[in-house]
N, C-alpha and C positions, 0 to 999 in steps of 0.2 A: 506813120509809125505809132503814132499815139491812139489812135483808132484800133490797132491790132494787138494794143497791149492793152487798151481798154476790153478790149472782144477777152483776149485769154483770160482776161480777170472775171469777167463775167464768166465763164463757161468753168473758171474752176472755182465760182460760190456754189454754183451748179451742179458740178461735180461732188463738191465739200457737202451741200444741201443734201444729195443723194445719200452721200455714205453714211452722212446722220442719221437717214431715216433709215437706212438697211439695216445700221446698227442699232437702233432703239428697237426694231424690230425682231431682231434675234435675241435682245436681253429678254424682252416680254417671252419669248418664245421660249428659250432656255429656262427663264421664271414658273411660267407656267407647265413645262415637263418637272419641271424639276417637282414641282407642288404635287403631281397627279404621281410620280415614282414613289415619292416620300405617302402620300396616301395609299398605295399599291404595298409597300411593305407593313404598314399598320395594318392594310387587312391580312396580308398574309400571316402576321404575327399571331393576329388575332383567331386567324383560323389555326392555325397551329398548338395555341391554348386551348380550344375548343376541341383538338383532335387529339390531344393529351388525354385533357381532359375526361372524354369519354371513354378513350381508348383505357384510363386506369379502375373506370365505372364499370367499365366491360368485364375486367378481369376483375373483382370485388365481386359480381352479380356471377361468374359464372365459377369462381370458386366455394361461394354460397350453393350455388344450386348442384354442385357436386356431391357436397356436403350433404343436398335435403336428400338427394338422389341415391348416395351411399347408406343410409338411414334405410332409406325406403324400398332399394332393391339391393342388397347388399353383395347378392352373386354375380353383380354384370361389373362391381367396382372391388380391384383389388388393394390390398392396403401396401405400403411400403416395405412394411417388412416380409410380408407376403412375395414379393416382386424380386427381393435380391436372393 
């Protein structure tokens, strides 16, 4: 009897050993998604400022060049009050 209750004891340090290491291994894992997610949305952020960004440089530059283009051909651009 003492032999089989020596065995279970053993097999469930064994057992206990295992779950340890399965769970250490999912915290790291968990840890390190989590790290690359959290880097995935600073870049997307980041690209997001850069697409603002440009996007409001776009309309600056091409209200500008309307501007030089109305100047310069004045019959292909008509004015506002022209229009209504």
């Amino acid at each position: 009897m003492d032999i089989v209750v020596f065995i279970l004891l053993i097999l469930g340090y064994i057992a206990l050993g295992v779950i340890l290491i399965i769970g250490f291994s999912l915290v790291v894992e968990v840890k390190k998604t989590r790290t690359e997610i959290v880097r995935f949305i600073q870049l997307m952020n980041q690209m997001n400022t850069t697409l603002i960004h440009h996007t409001s440089k776009f309309e600056v530059m091409d209200r500008q060049l309307r501007i030089i283009g109305s100047k310069l051909v004045p019959e292909k651009y008509r004015s506002k009050s022209e229009s209504s």
